[in-house]
C-alpha positions in Angstrom: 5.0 -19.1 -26.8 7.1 -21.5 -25.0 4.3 -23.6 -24.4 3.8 -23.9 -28.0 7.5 -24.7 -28.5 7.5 -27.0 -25.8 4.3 -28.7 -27.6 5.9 -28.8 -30.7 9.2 -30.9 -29.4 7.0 -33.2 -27.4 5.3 -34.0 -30.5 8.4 -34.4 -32.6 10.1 -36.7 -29.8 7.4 -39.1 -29.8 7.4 -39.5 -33.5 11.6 -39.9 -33.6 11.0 -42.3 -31.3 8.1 -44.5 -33.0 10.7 -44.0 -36.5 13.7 -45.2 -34.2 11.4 -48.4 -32.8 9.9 -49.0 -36.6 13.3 -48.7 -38.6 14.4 -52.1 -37.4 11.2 -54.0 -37.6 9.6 -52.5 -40.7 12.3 -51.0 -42.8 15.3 -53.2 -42.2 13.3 -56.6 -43.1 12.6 -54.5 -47.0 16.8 -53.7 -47.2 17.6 -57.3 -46.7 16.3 -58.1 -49.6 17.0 -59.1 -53.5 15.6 -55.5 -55.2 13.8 -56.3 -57.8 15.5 -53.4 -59.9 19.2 -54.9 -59.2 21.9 -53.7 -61.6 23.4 -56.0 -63.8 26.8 -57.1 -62.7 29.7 -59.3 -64.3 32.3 -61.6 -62.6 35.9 -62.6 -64.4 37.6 -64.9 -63.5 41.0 -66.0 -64.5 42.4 -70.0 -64.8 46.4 -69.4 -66.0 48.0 -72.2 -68.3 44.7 -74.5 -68.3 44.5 -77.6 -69.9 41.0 -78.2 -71.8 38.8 -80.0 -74.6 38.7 -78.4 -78.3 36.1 -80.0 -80.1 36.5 -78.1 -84.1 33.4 -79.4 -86.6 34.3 -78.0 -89.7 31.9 -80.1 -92.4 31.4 -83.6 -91.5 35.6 -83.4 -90.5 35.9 -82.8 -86.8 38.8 -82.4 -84.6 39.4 -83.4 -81.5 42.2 -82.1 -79.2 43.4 -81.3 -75.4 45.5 -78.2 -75.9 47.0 -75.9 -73.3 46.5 -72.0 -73.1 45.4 -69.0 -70.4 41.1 -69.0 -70.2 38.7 -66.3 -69.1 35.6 -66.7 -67.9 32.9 -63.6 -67.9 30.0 -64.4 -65.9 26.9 -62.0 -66.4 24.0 -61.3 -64.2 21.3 -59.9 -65.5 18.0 -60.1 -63.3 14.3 -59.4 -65.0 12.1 -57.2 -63.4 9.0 -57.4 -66.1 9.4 -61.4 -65.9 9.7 -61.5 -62.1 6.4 -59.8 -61.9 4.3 -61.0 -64.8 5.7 -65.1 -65.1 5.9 -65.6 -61.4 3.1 -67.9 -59.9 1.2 -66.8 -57.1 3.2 -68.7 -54.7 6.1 -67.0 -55.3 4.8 -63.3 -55.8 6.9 -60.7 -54.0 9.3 -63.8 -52.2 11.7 -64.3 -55.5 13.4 -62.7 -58.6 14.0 -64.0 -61.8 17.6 -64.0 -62.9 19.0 -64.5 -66.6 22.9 -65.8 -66.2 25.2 -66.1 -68.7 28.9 -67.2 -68.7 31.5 -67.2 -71.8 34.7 -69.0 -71.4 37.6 -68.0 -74.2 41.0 -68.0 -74.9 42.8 -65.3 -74.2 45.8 -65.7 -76.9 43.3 -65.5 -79.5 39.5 -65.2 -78.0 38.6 -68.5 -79.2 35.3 -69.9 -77.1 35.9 -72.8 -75.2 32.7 -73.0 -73.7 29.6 -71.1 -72.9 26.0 -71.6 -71.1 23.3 -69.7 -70.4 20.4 -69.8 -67.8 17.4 -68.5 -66.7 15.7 -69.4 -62.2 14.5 -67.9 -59.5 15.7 -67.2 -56.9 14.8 -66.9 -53.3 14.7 -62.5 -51.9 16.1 -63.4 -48.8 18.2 -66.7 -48.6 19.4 -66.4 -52.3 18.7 -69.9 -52.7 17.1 -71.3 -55.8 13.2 -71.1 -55.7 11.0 -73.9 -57.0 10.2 -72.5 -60.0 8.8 -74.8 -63.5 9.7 -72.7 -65.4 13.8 -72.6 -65.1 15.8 -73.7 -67.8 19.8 -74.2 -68.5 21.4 -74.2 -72.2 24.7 -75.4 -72.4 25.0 -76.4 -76.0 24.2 -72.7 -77.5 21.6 -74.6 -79.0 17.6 -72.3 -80.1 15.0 -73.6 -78.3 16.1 -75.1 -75.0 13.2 -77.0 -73.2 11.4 -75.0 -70.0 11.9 -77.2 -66.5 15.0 -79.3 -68.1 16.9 -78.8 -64.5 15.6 -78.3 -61.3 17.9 -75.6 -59.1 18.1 -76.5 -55.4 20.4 -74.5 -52.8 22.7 -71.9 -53.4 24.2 -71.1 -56.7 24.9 -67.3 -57.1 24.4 -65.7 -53.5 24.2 -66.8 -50.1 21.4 -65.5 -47.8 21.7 -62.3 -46.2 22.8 -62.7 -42.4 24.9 -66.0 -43.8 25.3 -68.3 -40.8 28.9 -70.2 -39.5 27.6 -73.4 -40.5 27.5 -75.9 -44.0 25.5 -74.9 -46.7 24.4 -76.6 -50.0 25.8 -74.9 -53.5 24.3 -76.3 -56.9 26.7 -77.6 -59.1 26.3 -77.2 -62.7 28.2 -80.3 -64.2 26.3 -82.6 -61.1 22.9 -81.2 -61.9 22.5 -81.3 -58.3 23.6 -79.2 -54.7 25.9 -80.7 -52.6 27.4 -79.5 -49.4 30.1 -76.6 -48.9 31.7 -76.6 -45.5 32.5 -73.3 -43.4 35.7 -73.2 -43.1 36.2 -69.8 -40.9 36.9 -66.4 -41.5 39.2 -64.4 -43.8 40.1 -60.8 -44.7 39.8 -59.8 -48.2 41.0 -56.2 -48.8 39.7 -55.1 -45.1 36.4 -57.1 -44.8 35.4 -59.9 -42.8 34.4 -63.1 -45.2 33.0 -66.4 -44.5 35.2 -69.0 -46.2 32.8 -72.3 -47.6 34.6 -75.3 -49.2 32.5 -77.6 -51.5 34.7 -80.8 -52.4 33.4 -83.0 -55.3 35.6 -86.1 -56.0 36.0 -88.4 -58.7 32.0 -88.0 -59.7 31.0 -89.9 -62.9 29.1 -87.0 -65.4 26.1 -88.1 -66.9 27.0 -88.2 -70.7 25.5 -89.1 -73.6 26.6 -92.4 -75.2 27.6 -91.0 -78.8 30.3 -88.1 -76.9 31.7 -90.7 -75.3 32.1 -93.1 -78.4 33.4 -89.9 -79.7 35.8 -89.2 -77.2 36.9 -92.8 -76.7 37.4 -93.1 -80.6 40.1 -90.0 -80.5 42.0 -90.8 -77.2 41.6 -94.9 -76.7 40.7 -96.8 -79.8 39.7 -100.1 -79.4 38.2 -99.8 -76.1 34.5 -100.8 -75.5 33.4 -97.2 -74.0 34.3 -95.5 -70.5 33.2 -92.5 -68.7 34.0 -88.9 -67.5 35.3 -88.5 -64.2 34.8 -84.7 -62.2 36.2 -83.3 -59.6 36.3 -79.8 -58.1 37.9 -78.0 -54.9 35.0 -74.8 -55.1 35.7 -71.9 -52.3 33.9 -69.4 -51.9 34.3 -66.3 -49.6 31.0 -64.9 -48.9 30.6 -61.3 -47.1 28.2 -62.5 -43.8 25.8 -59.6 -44.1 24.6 -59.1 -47.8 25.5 -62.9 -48.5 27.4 -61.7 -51.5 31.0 -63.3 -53.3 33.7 -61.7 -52.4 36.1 -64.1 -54.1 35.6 -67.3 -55.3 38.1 -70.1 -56.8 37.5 -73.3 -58.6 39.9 -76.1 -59.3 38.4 -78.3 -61.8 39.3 -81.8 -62.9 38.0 -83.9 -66.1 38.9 -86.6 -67.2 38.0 -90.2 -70.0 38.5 -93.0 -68.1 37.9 -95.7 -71.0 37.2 -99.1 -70.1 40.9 -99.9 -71.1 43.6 -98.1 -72.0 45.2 -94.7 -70.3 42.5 -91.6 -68.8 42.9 -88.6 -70.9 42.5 -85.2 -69.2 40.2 -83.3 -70.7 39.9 -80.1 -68.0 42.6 -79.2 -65.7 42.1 -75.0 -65.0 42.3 -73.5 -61.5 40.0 -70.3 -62.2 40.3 -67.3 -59.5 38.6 -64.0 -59.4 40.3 -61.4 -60.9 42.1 -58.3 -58.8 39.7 -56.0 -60.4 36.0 -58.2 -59.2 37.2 -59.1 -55.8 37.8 -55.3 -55.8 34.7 -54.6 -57.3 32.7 -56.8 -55.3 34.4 -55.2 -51.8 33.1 -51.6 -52.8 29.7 -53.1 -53.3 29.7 -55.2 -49.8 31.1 -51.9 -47.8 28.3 -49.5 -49.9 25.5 -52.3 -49.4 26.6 -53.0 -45.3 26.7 -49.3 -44.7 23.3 -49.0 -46.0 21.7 -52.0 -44.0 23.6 -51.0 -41.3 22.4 -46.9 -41.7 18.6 -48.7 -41.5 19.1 -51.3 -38.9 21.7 -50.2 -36.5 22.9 -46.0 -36.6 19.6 -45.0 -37.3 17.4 -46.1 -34.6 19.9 -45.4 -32.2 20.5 -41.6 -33.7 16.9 -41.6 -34.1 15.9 -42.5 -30.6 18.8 -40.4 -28.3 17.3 -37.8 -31.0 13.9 -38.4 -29.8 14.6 -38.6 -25.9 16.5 -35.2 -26.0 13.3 -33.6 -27.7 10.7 -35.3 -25.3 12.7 -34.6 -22.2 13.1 -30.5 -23.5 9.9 -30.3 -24.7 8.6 -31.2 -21.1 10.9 -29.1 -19.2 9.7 -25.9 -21.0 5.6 -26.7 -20.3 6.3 -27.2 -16.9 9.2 -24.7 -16.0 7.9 -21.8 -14.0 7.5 -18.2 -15.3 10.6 -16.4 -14.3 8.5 -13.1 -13.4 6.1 -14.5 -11.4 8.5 -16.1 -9.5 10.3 -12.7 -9.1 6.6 -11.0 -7.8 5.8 -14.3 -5.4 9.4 -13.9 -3.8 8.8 -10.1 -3.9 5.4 -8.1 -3.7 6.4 -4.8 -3.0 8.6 -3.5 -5.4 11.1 -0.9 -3.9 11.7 2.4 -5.9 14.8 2.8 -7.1 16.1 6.0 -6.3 14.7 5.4 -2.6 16.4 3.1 -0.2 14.5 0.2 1.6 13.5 1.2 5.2 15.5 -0.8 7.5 14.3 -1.4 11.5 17.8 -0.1 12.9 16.4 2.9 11.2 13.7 3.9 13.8 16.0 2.8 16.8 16.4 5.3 19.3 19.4 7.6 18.1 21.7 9.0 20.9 20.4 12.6 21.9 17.0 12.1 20.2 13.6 12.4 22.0 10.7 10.3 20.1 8.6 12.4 22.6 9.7 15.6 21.1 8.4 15.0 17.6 5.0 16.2 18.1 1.6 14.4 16.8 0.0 15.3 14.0 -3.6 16.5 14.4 -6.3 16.0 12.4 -8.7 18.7 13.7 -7.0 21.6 11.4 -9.1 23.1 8.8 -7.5 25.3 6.0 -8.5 26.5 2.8 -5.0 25.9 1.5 -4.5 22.0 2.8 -0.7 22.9 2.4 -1.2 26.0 5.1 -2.8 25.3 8.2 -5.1 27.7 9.9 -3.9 29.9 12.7 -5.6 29.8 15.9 -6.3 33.6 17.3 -4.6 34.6 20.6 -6.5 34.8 23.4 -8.8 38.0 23.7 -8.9 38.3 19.9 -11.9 38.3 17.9 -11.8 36.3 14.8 -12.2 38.3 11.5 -15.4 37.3 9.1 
């Protein structure tokens, strides 16, 4: 039986210990991944007494104004598991996800929408940076029938790659049309986690705008002048959990202005948005859910898996090979002693004071008897034996 036992943890000790060995390797590299079945999630943000551009077509009439007011902005999520796996190239099969995003800016005294875009890209399983993909598209005039490959997405733009690195990366920005780089800054603690800080800083950058808005804008705010153009700037930081790659906060201080060929610049954005309480909270549960799960796979498992393993080899082998305890008992001991006689012991036949060994006689082995328990009498001397 204990053979069979000790067979039977042998065998489950070697397989605990090929799990614990293939957990890191195998399973690990799957978790640190984009799923392709990723819930849908939604950012807010929050920019407090903003200034920004109201543009009102009612007719032909339009109106044109810079008024001030508090502006939320809902950022949606929504990834597309059907696309990802039927519009993907070949190239990009089981490497990337497609992503639909979509962002709503309003008013919050009356819900009145400033501005809105929506997009659809690709984006890379593992580093979270934008794939090469043709068929990525951006809409920010609400406009039907947006052209297919009318940007091009480079670097990071929603995520940053799992295992993020202490070091500069590139973030896409939208008004740029292009990535440029955010700077690591160091570490912060955002409601008891560890975050990378990044700092992108884009200063006084000339937007590439069509002629007629700027006609437009020039007409309403500097009459008379030949034409200008619209100056950006942005201060974007973005705390980034190191291990899932995903915001934990994020902040952007955005500048716009018309700077007309002559005349005074006219601000036309000036709104510092900042996560609300309630995402960077959000966000936190999902980084300390999502670390505890890679760190179950990668880290507590093989080890729990392995010192599981050892203890089960190591017992398994001690019962094959331990000795029988009865067998030992009859090699150490091969006359048994009965119990209700005691064991012979030499001072025993020693000599006892007043004894004679010589007076104890011999038996003989010459008697005959019918009864072997009576022995047969010899006659006396002159006697005749009876028949």
């Amino acid at each position: 039986m204990k053979l069979r036992v000790g067979a039977a943890l042998f065998g489950l000790g070697v397989l605990l210990l090929v799990f614990a060995a293939g957990l890191p390797f195998y399973v690990a590299p799957a978790v640190t991944k984009l799923p392709y079945d990723l819930e849908p999630t939604t950012s807010v943000a929050e920019a407090k007494n903003a200034r920004f551009l109201k543009i009102t077509r009612v007719g032909d009439s339009v109106t044109i104004e810079v008024p001030q007011a508090d502006l939320v902005s809902n950022v949606e999520v929504i990834p597309q598991p059907d696309d990802t796996k039927d519009r993907l190239p070949k190239e990009l099969k089981g490497d990337a996800v497609i992503w639909d995003v979509y962002q709503t800016v309003r008013r919050t005294d009356n819900q009145d929408v400033v501005s809105q875009y929506s997009t659809e890209l690709a984006l890379d399983r593992i580093s979270g940076a934008a794939a090469s993909w043709k068929e990525q598209w951006l809409n920010e005039t609400g406009a039907d029938g947006t052209p297919v490959g009318n940007v091009k997405y480079t670097g990071q733009i929603y995520k940053f790659p799992f295992g993020t690195a202490k070091r500069d990366y590139q973030i896409f920005d939208r008004d740029l049309k292009r990535a440029t780089p955010a700077k690591f800054l160091g570490t912060e603690k955002i409601k008891g986690i560890e975050a990378y800080r990044f700092e992108q800083r884009i200063d006084n950058e000339v937007l590439n705008t069509p002629e007629s808005s700027i006609q437009t804008l020039v007409g309403k705010f500097a009459p008379g002048a030949a034409g200008g153009q619209i100056v950006y700037s942005n201060i974007r930081t973005v705390w980034v959990d190191p291990v899932t790659g995903a915001f934990v906060n994020v902040r952007e201080q955005q500048h716009k202005e018309l700077r007309p060929t002559t005349g005074t610049p006219t601000v036309l954005l000036d709104a510092d948005f900042n996560y609300t309480d309630d995402t960077v909270s959000r966000s936190v549960e999902t980084v300390k859910d999502n670390r505890f799960k890679i760190g179950l796979i990668s880290f507590w498992g093989p080890i729990v898996a392995g010192v599981l393993g050892l203890l089960a080899v190591i017992f398994g082998v001690w019962l094959v090979t331990r000795p029988e305890g009865g067998a030992a008992r009859h090699r150490a001991d091969p006359t048994p002693t009965r119990v209700d006689q005691e064991p012979v012991r030499d001072s025993d036949t020693a000599e006892q004071p007043g004894v004679l060994t010589d007076e104890i006689p011999a038996a003989s082995t010459n008697w005959k008897s019918e009864d072997p328990t009576v022995p047969t009498q010899r006659p006396a001397p002159g006697e005749v034996e009876q028949r």
